[in-house]
C-alpha positions as CSV (number, residue, x, y, z in Angstrom):
1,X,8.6,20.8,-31.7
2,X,6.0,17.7,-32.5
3,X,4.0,15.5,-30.8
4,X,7.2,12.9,-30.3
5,X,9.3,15.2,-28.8
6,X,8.4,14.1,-25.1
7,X,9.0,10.1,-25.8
8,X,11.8,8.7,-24.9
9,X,13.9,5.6,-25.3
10,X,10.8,4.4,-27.5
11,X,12.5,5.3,-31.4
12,X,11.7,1.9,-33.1
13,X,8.1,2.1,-32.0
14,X,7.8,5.7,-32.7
15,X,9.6,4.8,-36.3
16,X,6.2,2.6,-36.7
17,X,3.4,4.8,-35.5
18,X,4.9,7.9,-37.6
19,X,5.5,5.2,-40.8
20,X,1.7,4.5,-40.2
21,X,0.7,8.0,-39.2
22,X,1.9,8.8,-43.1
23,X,1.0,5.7,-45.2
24,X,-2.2,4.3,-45.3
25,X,-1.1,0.9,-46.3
26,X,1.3,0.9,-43.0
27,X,-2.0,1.7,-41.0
28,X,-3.7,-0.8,-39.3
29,X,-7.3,-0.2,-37.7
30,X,-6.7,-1.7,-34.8
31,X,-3.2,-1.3,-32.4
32,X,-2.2,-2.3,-29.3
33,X,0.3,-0.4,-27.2
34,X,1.8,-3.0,-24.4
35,X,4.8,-2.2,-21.8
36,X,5.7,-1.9,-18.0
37,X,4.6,1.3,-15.8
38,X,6.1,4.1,-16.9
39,X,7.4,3.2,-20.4
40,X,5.0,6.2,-22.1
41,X,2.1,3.8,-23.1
42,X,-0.6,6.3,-23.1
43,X,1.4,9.5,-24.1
44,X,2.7,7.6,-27.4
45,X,-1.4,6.5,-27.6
46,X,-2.4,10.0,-27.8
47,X,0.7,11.2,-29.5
48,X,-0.1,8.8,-32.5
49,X,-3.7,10.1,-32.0
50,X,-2.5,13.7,-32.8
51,X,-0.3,12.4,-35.8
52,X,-3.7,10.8,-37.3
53,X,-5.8,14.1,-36.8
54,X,-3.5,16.6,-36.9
55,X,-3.0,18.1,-40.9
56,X,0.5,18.2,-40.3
57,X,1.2,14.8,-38.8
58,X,1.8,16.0,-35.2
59,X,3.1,19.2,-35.4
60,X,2.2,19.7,-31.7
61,X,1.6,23.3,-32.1
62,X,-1.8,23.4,-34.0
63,X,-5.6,23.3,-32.8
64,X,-5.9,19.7,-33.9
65,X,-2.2,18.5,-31.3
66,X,-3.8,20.9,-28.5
67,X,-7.5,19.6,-28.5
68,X,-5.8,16.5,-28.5
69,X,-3.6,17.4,-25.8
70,X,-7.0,18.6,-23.9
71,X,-8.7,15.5,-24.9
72,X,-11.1,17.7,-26.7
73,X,-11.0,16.9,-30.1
74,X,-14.2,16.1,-31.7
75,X,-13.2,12.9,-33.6
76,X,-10.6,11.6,-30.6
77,X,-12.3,9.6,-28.2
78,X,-10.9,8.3,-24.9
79,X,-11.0,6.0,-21.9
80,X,-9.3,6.7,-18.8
81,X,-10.7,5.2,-15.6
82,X,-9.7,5.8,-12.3
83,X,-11.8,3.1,-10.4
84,X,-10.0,-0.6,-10.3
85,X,-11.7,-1.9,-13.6
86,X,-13.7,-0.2,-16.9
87,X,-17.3,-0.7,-16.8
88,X,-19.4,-2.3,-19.3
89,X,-21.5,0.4,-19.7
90,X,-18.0,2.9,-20.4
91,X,-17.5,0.3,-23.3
92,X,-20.6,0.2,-24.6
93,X,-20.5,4.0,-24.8
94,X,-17.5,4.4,-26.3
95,X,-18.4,1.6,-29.2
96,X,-21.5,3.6,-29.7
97,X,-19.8,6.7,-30.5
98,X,-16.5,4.8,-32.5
99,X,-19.6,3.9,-35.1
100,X,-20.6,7.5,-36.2
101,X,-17.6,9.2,-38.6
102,X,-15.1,11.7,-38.5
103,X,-16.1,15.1,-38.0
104,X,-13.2,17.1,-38.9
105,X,-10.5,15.1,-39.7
106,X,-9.8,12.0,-41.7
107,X,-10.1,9.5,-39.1
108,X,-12.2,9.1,-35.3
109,X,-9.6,7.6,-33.2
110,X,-10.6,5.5,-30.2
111,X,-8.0,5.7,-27.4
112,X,-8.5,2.7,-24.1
113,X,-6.0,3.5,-21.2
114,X,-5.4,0.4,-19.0
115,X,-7.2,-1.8,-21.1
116,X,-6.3,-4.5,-19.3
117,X,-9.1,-3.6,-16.5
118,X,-11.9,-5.1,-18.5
119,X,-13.1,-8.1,-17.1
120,X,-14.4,-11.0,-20.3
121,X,-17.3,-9.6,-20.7
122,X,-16.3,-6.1,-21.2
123,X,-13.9,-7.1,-23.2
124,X,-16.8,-9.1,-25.1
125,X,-18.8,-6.1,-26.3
126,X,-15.2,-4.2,-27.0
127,X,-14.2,-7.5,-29.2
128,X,-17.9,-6.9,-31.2
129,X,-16.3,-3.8,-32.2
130,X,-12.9,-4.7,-33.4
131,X,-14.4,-7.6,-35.8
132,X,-16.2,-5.3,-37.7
133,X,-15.1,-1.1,-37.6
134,X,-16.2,1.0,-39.2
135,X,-14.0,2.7,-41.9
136,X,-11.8,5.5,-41.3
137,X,-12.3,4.2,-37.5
138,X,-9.0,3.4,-35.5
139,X,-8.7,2.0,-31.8
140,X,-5.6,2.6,-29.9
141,X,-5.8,0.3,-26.6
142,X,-2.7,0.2,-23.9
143,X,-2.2,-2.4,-21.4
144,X,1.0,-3.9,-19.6
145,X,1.3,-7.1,-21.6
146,X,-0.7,-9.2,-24.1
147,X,-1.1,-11.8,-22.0
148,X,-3.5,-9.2,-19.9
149,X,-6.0,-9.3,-22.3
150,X,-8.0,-11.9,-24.3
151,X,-6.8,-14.0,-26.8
152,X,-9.5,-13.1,-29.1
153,X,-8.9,-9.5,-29.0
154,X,-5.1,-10.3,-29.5
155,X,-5.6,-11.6,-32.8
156,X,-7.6,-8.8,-34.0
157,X,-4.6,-6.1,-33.1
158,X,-1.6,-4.6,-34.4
159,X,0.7,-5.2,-31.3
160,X,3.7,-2.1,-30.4
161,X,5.7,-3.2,-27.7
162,X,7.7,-0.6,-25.7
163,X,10.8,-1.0,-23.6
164,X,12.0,0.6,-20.6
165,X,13.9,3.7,-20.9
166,X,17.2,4.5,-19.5
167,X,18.1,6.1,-16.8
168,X,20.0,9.0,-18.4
169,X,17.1,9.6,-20.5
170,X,14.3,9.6,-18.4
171,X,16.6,12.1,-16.2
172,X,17.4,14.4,-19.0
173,X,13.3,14.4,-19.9
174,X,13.2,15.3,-16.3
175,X,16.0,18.3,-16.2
176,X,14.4,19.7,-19.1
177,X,10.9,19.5,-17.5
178,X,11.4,21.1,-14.5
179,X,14.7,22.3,-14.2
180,X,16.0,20.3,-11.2
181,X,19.5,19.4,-11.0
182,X,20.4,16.1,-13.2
183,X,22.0,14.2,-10.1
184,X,18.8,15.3,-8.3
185,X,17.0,13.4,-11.9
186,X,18.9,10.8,-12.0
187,X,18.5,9.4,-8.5
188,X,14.9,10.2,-9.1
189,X,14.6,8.3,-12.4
190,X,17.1,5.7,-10.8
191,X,14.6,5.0,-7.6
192,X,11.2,4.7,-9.6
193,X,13.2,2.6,-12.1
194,X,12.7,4.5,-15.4
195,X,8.9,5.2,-14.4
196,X,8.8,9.0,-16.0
197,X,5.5,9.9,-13.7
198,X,7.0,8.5,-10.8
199,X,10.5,9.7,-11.0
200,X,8.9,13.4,-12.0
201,X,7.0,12.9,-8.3
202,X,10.0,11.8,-6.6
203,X,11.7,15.1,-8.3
204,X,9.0,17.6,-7.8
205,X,7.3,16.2,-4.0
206,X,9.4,15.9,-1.0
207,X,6.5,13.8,1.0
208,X,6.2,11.4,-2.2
209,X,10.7,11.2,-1.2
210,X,10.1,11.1,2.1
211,X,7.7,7.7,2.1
212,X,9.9,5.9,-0.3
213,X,12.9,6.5,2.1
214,X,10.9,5.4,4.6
215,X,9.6,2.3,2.9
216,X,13.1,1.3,1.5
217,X,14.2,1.8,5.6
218,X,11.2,-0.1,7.0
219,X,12.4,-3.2,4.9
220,X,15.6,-3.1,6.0
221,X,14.9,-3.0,10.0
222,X,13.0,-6.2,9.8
223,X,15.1,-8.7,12.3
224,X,12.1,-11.1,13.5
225,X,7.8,-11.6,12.9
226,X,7.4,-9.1,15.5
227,X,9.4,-6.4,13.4
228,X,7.9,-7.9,10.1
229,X,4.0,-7.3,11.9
230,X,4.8,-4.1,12.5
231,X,6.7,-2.7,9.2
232,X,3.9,-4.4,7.1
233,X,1.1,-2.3,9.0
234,X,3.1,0.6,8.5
235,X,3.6,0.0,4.8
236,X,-0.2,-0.1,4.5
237,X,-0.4,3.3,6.6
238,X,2.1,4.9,4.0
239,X,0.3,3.6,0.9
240,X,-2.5,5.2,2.4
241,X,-1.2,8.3,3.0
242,X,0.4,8.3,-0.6
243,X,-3.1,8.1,-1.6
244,X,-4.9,10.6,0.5
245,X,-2.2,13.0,-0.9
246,X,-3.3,12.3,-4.9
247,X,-6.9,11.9,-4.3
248,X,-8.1,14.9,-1.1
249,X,-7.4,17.8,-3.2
250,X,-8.8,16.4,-6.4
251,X,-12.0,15.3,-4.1
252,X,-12.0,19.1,-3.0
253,X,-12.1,20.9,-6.0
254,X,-14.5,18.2,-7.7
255,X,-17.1,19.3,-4.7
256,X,-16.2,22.6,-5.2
257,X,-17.2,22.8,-8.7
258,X,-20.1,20.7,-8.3
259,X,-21.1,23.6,-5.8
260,X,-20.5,26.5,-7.9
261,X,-22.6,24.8,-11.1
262,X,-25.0,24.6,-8.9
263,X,-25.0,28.3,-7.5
264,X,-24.2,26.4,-4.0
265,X,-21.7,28.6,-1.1
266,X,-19.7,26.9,0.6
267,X,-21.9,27.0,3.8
268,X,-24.9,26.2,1.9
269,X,-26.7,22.6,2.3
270,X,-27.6,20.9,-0.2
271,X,-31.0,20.7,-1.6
272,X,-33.1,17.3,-1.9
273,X,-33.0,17.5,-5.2
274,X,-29.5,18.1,-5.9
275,X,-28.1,15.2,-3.4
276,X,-28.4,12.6,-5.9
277,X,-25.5,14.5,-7.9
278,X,-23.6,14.7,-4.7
279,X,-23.8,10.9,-3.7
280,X,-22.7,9.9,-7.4
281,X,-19.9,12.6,-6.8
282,X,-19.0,10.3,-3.5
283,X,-19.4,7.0,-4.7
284,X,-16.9,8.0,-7.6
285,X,-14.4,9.3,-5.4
286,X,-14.5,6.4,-3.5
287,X,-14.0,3.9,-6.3
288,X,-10.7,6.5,-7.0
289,X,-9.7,6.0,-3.4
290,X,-10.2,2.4,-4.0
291,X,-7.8,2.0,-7.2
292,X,-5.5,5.1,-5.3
293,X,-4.6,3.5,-2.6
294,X,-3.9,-0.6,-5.0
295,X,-1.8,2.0,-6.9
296,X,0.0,3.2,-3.7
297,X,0.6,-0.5,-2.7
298,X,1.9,-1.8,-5.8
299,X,3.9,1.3,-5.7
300,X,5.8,-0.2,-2.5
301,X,5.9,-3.4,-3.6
302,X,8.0,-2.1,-6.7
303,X,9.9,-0.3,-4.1
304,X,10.4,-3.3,-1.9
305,X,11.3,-5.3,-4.9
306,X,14.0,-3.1,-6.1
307,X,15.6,-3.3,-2.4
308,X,15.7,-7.5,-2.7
309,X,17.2,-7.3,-6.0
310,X,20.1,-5.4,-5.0
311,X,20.2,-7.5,-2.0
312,X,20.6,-10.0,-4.1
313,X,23.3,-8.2,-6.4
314,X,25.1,-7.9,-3.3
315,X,25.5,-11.2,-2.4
316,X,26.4,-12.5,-6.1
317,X,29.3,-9.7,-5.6
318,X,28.2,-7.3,-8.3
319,X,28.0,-3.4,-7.5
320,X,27.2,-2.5,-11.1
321,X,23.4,-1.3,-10.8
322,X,22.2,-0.9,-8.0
323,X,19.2,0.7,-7.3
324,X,19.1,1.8,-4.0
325,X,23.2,3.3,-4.3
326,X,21.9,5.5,-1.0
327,X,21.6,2.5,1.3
328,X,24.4,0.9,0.5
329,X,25.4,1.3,4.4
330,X,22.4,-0.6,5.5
331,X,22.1,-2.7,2.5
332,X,25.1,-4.4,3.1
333,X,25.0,-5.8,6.6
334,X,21.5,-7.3,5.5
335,X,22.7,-8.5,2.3
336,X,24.9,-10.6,4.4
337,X,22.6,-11.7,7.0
338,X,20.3,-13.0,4.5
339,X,20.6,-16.2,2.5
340,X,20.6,-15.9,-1.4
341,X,17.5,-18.2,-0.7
342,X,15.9,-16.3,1.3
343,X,16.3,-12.9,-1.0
344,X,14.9,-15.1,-4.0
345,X,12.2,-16.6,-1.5
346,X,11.6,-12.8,-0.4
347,X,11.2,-11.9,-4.3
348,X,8.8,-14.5,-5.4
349,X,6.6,-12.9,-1.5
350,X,6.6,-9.5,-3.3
351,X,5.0,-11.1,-6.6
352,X,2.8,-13.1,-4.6
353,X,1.6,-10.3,-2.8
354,X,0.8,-8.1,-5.8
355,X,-1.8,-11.3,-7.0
356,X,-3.3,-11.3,-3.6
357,X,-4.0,-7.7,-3.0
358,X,-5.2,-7.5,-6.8
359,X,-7.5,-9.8,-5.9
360,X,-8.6,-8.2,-3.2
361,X,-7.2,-10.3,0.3
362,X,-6.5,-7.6,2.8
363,X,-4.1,-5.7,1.8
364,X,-2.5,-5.8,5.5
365,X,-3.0,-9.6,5.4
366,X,-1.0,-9.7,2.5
367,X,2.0,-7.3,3.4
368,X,2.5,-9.4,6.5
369,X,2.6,-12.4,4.7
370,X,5.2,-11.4,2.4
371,X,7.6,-9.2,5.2
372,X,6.9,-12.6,7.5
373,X,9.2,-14.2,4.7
374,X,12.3,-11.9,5.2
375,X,12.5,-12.8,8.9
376,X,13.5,-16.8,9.3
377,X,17.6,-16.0,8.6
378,X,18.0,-12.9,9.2
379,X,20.4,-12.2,12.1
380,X,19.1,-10.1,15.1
């Protein structure tokens, strides 16, 4: 077993990394690891990461793959965030400690998740860092497209771009995961649309199957504004649910370890001098609420998107993948109520909506918006 083992549909850029991993003049000390949701940006990141430190190029079995695995390696440094951007303060921290060497192994390796939530001047002091590292430094940043991030840091990277698996493999990563039966996988893998995390969810939590069914549903009930109102508040209600399900137990056991480093019982108050600790504790679990519940819209905006396509498949008279293969029954009578217009004009809603919530309109505002669109042909 190695570090690759759990990447799939990704072999020409694995080819590179492990090519680099192995020869120094294939190794670049700066990369850039861009692709859709899903695609394995951050796992091939860290995988890479274990094939620099690691004494047997990513054997995934050793101290060096599993502190690396833990994040706990002393010459791996990472940035994960789970607020809506990074902070320039994160950066700065991170290209303090990218200046000092490798402990242990031959290189420090600098991993940024979602680099594309820097705003300029974050990216600024990160771009200070790329013109001139340190030797035997490498930086490993992941974002969804180039285009997300600035020009100048473009220019100063080694650029990896992944594709989107297929279906039958992200469904036989999944079988092998966790057992489930492949038909089970493969409408899982089919409805997130190759997103491993996702379609692992949809496999592994009924409620996380029961609110895309009911999202892909809502759509497809919308006859007028009234019903387009409605289904758009309801949307918002279900992202937010999505999100109270990944966030509340994660916001529970935080508090309760908080508590117990403290020597706090659950009953206990909380001392004056400890509730400064607390209120950072909240205010960080709100900003994950925050960037929970943009994740749980875009989620349904995917979703919805993946509905008008095959709307739109329907009406061009091609069968040959769909999507949504379990609504067929309802997918059909709206297919043919709607104009191909209308679907396209429906599409370009669902984009439009993404921009606006992302920059922060009302998310409700927005949803309304974009189901409004759905309603001026549709047959009642």
């Amino acid at each position: 077993m190695s570090v690759w083992d759990d990447l799939v549909g990704q072999e020409e850029a694995i080819s590179r990394f492990r090519t680099a991993a192995s020869d120094s003049r294939a190794l670049a000390h700066s990369w850039l690891i861009t692709g859709p949701p899903g695609s394995g940006r951050s796992n091939l990141a860290y995988a890479f990461a274990s094939a620099l430190l690691c004494r047997s190029g990513g054997c995934g079995e050793c101290p060096d793959c599993r502190q690396v695995a833990a994040r706990t390696h002393p010459d791996l440094s990472a940035l994960a965030t789970e607020r809506v951007i990074i902070s320039i303060d994160e950066v700065r921290a991170l290209v303090t400690t990218a200046q000092f060497g490798p402990r242990v192994a031959k290189y420090r390796v600098v991993v940024i998740e979602d680099a594309d939530r820097m705003v300029e001047r974050t990216s600024n002091v990160l771009l200070k860092a790329l013109e001139e590292p340190p030797e035997g430094t490498i930086w490993i940043l992941c974002a969804p497209s180039e285009a997300d991030l600035l020009p100048t840091i473009r220019s100063r990277v080694r650029s990896v771009r992944l594709t989107v698996p297929s279906i039958n493999d992200v469904a036989n990563l999944i079988v092998g995961r966790t057992g489930v039966a492949y038909e089970v996988a493969e409408r899982a893998a089919r409805h997130a649309q190759s997103h491993v995390g996702m379609a692992t969810r949809l496999c592994t939590n009924d409620l996380a199957a029961a609110r895309r069914d009911e999202t892909v549903r809502r759509a497809l009930s919308v006859k007028n504004v009234r019903d387009a109102v409605f289904v758009a508040a309801r949307l918002l209600e279900i992202a937010t649910e999505d999100a109270k399900a990944l966030t509340e137990e994660k916001d529970a056991l935080e508090v309760e370890e908080t508590r117990r480093a403290f020597g706090l019982a659950v009953e206990d108050s909380i001392p004056a001098g400890m509730r400064a600790t607390f209120r950072s504790l909240e205010e960080q679990q709100k900003r994950r609420e925050t960037r929970s519940l943009r994740d749980g819209l875009d989620r349904i905006l995917v979703d919805l998107s993946s509905v008008f396509r095959d709307v739109l498949l329907l009406q061009l008279g091609v069968r040959d993948g769909i999507i949504n293969v379990e609504y067929l029954s309802d997918l059909e009578p709206f297919a043919a109520a709607l104009t191909a217009r209308t679907a396209l004009d429906v599409t370009d809603a669902i984009m439009t909506a993404r921009h606006r919530i992302a920059g922060n309109v009302s998310p409700v505002l927005a949803l309304e918006a974009m189901m409004i669109v759905s309603t001026p042909r549709v047959a009642a």
